[in-house]
C-alpha positions as CSV (number, residue, x, y, z in Angstrom):
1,X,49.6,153.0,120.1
2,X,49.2,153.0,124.1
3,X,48.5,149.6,125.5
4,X,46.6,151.1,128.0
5,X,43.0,149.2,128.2
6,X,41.5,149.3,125.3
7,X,38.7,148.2,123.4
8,X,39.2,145.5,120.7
9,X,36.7,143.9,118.3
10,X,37.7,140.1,117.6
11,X,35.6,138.7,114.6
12,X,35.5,134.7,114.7
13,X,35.7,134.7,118.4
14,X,35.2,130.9,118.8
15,X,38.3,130.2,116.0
16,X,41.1,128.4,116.6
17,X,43.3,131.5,116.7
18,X,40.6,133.7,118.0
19,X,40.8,132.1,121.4
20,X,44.2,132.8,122.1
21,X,44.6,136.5,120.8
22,X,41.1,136.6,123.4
23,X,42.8,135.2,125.8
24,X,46.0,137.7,125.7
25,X,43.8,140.7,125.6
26,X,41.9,139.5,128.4
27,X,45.3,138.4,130.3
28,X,46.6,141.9,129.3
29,X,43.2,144.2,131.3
30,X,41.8,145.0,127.6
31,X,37.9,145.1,126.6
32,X,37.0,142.3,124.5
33,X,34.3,142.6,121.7
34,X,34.4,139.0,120.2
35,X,31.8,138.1,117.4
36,X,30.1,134.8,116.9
37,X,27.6,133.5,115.1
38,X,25.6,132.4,117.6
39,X,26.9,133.6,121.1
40,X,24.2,131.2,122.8
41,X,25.9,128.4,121.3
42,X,27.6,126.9,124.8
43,X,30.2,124.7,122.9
44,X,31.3,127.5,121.1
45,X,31.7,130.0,123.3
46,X,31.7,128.4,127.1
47,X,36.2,128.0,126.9
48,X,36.1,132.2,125.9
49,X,33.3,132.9,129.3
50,X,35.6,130.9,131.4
51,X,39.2,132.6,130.7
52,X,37.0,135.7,131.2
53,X,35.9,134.8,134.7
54,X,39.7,134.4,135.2
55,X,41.2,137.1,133.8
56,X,41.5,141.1,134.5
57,X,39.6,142.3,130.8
58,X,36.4,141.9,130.2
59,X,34.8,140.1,127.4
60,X,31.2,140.9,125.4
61,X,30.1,138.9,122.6
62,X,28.0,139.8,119.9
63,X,25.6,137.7,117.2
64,X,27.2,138.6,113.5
65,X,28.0,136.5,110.0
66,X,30.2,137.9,107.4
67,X,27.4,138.3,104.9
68,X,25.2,140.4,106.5
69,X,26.4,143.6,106.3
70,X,25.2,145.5,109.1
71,X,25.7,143.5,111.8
72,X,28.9,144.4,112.3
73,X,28.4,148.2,113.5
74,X,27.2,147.8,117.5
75,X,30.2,145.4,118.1
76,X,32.6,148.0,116.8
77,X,30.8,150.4,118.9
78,X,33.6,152.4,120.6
79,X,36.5,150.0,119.9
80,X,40.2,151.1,119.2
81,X,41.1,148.1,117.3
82,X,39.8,145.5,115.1
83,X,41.4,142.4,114.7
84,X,39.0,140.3,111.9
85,X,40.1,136.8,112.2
86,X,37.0,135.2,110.6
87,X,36.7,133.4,107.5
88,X,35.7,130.6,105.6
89,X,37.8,127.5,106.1
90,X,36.4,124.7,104.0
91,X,38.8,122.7,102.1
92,X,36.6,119.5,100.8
93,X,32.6,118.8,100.7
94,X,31.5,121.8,98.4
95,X,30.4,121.8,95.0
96,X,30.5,125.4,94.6
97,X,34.3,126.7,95.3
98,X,33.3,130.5,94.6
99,X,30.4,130.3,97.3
100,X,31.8,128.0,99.9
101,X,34.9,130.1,100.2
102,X,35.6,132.9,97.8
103,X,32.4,135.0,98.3
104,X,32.3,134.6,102.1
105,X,35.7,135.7,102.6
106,X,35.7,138.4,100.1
107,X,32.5,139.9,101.0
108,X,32.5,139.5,104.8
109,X,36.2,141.1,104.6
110,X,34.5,144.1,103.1
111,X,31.5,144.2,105.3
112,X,33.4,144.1,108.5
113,X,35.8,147.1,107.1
114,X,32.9,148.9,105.5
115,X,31.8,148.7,109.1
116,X,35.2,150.0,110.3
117,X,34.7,153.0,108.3
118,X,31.9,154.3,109.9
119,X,33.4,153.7,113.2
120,X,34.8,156.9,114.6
121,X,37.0,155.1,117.2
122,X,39.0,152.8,115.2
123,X,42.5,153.2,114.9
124,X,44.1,150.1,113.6
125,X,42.7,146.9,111.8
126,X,44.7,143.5,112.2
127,X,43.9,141.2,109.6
128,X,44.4,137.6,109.3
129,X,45.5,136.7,106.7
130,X,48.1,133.9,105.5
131,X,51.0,132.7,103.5
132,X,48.2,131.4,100.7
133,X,48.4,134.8,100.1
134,X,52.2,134.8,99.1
135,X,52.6,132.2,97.2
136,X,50.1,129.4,95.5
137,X,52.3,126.8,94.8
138,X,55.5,125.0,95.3
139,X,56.4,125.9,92.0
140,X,56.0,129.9,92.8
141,X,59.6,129.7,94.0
142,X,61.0,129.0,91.0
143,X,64.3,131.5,90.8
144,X,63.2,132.8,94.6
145,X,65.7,132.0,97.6
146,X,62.7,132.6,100.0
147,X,59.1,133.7,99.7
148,X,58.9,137.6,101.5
149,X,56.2,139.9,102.3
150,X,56.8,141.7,98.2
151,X,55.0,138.4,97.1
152,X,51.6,137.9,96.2
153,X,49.7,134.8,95.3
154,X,48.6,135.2,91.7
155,X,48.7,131.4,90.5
156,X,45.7,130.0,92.4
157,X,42.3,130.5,91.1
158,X,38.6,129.5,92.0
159,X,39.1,126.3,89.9
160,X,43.1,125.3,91.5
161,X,43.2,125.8,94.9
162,X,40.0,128.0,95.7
163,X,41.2,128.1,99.3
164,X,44.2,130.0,98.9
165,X,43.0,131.7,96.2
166,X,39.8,132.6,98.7
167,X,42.8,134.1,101.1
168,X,44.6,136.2,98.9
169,X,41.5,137.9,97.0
170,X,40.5,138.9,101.0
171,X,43.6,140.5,101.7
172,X,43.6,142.1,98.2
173,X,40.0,143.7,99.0
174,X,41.2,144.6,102.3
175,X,44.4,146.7,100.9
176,X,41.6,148.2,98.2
177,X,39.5,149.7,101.2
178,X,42.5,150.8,103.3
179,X,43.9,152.8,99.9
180,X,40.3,154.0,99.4
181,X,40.6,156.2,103.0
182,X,41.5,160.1,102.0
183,X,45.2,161.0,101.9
184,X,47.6,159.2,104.6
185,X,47.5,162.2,107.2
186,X,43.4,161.8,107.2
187,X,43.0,158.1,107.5
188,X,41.2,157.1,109.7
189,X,42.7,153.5,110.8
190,X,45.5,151.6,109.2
191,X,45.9,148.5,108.1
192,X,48.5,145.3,109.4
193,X,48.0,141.6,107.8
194,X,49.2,138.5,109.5
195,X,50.3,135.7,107.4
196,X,50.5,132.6,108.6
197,X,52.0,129.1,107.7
198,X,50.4,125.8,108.8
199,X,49.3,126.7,112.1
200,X,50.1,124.2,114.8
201,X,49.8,124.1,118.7
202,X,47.3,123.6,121.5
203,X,43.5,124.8,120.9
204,X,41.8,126.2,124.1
205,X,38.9,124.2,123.1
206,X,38.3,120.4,121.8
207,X,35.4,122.3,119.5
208,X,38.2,124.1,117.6
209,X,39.6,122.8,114.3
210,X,42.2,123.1,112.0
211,X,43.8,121.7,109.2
212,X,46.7,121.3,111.3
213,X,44.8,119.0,113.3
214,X,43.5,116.7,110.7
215,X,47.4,115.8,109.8
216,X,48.2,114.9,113.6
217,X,44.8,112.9,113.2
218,X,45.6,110.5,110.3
219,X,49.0,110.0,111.5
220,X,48.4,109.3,115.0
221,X,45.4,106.6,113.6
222,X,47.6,105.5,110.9
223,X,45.8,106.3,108.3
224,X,49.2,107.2,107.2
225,X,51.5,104.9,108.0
226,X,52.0,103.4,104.5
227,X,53.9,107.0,103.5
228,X,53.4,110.3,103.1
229,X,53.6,112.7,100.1
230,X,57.1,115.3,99.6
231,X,55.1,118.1,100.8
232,X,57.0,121.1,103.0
233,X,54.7,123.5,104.7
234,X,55.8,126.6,106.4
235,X,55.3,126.0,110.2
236,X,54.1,128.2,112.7
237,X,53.2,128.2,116.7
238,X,49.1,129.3,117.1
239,X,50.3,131.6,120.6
240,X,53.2,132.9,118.3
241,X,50.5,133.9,115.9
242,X,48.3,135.3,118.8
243,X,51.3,137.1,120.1
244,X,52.1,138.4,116.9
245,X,48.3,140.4,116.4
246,X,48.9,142.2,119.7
247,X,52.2,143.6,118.4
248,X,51.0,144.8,115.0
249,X,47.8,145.9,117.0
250,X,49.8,147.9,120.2
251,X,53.4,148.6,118.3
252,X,52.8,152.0,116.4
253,X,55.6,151.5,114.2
254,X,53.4,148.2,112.7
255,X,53.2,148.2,108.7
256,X,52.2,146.2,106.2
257,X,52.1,143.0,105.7
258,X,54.3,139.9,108.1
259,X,55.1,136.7,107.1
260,X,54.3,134.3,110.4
261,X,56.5,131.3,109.9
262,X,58.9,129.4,112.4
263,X,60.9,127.0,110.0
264,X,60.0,124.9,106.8
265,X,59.2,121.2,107.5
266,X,58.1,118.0,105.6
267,X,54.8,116.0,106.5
268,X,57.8,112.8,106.6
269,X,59.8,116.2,109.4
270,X,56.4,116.3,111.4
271,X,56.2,112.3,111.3
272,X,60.5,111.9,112.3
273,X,59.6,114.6,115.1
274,X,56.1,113.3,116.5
275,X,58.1,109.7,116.8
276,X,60.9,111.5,118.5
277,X,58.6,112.6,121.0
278,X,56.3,109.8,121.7
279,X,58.3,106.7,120.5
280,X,57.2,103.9,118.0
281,X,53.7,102.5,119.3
282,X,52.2,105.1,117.0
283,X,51.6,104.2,113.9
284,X,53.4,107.2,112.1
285,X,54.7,107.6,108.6
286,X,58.1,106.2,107.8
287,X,58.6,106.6,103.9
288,X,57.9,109.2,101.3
289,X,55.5,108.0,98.7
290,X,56.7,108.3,95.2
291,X,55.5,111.1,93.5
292,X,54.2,109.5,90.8
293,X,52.3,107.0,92.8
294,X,51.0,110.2,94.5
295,X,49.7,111.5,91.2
296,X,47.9,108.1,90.5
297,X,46.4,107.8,93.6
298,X,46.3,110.7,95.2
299,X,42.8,112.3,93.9
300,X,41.7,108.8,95.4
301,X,42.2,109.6,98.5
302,X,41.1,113.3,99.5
303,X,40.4,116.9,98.1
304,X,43.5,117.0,95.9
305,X,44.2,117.2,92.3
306,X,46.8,115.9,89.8
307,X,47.4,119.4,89.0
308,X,48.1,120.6,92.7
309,X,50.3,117.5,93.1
310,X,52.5,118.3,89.8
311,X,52.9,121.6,91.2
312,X,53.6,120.8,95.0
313,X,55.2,117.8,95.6
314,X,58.7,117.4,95.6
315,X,59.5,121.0,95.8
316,X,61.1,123.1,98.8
317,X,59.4,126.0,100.4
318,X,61.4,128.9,101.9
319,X,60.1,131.9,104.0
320,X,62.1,135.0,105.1
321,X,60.3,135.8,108.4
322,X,63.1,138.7,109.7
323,X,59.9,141.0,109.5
324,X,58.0,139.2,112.1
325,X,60.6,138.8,114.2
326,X,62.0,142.5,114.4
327,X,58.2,142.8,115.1
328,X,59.1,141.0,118.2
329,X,58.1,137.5,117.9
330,X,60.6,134.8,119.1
331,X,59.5,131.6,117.7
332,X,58.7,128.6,119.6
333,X,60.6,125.5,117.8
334,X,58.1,122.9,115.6
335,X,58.9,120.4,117.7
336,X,58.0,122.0,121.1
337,X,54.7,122.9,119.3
338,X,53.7,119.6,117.8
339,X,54.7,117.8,121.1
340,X,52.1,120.3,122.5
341,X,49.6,119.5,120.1
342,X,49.8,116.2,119.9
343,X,49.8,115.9,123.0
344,X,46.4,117.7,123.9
345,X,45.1,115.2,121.0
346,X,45.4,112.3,123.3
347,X,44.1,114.3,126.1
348,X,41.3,114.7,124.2
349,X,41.2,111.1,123.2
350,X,41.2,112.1,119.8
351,X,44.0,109.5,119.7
352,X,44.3,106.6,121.5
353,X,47.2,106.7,124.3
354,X,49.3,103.8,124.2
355,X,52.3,102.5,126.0
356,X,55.1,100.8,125.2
């Protein structure tokens, strides 16, 4: 597909990877259609007007929410591409799994592409997705050398780990409307999924937030400091996650499904590296907790069951990203990204700055 200025249809605008794949477009001459659910909403959308003003594309938002399901037909108005980057992303406070997160992603994923349908333009859809839709748990790798794009996550459900299990059931419905076009020569758009790990890395807004973000929070506060859990989380760079939608959108030999992940690390990895970085006034994790003292007390202390903890801690997580990166992505290493992020956290005074 021709980079030449086109029109692409961002859902989620004001997300956390939203803002950068905007920004590159923008950076890049193309015509932006970003939805929001309020685009009057200043905090949400003021970071997205300013890299407009600056760049050589142009940026339009529109008013839409994944449940209503027409209001996703004028933004697409006349747009080549349609990367849908919103969804749900709750992982404590509800009551009601299946309608904080499962509903909302499964449905708005199938309004938005019902909505691609009847868009005559619309070559390609980029969806993001993620690696919670590869795998479920630690456990999943059990005789595996390293988790690939041939694996799906069919071990999470509404009532263990509704999240992930809100993730993969999108990307499922997704594929089920793609396959539902007419014969490959007579479809009208095809279909790409990005899959990232933990995303990590500089947010073009202090409104934005992550889960990412939340761990740089409680270590650099200490809340912390007493040990961590043996947990490993595939890693990835938010611009390399960016970067990587504009080449499954522009590169017509894009297929499938790519796993977005720079390296494997440890929350006690992300703790050795932040210290590395910015030295011992920190108050930043030192020791693994036991897992068994993580079962006891570890529902105590956030939204996270024994069952979860039996099933993740203590076992290593592998990803075979070769995909991604014959896609073209070079990966930024962990620890130039988490020096980055933490960082803008104590730009942001999210974290007190202190000296040595």
């Amino acid at each position: 597909m021709s980079k030449e200025s086109l029109t692409v249809m961002v859902t989620g605008a004001s997300g956390y990877i939203a803002g950068w794949i905007i920004k590159y477009l923008l950076d890049e001459g193309h015509t932006v259609h970003g939805t929001v659910r309020n685009p009057d909403k200043t905090a949400s959308v003021a970071h997205l007007l300013k890299m407009a003003e600056q760049a050589q594309g142009t940026l339009k938002l529109f008013k839409a929410d994944l449940l209503d399901a027409d209001s996703f037909d004028a933004p697409l108005q006349g747009c080549d591409i349609l990367m849908h980057t919103a969804s749900p992303f709750v992982l404590d406070g509800f009551t009601d799994a299946n309608e904080a997160l499962v509903r909302p992603a499964v449905e708005g994923t199938r309004n938005v592409l019902n909505a691609a349908n009847r868009c005559d333009t619309l070559k390609r859809v980029v969806l993001t997705s993620s690696v919670a839709s590869v795998y479920g748990d630690g456990t999943d790798m059990k005789g595996k050398s390293a988790f690939t794009e041939e694996d799906w996550n069919t071990t999470s459900s509404v009532d263990h780990n509704p999240y992930q299990y809100s993730k993969v059931a999108a990307e499922r419905e997704a594929w089920k409307i793609h396959d539902a076009q007419s014969g490959e020569q007579d479809r009208r758009w095809d279909l790409v999924t990005i899959n990232p790990g933990m995303v990590y890395g500089p947010s073009l807004t202090n409104a934005s937030s992550s889960a990412s973000i939340g761990t740089l929070l409680d270590m650099g506060r200490g809340k912390l400091k007493t040990g961590v859990p043996d947990l490993v989380y595939g890693a990835v760079d938010v611009r390399d996650v960016a970067r990587a939608h504009l080449l499954a959108a522009f590169n017509p030999d894009a297929s499938g499904r790519y796993i977005l992940v720079s390296e494997s690390v440890s929350m006690l990895d992300i703790a050795a590296t932040l210290r590395k970085q910015f030295g011992n006034q920190y108050p930043f994790p030192k020791m693994k907790v036991p897992k068994p003292m993580v079962w006891l007390f570890g529902p105590m202390m956030g939204p996270v069951t024994r069952k979860f903890i039996s099933r993740n801690v203590g076992y290593p997580i592998r990803f075979d990203n070769s995909r991604s990166k014959a896609l073209g992505i070079q990966y930024r290493s962990v620890a130039d990204t988490l020096k980055d992020h933490f960082e803008q956290v104590l730009e942001d005074g999210l974290v007190r700055r202190r000296t040595a």
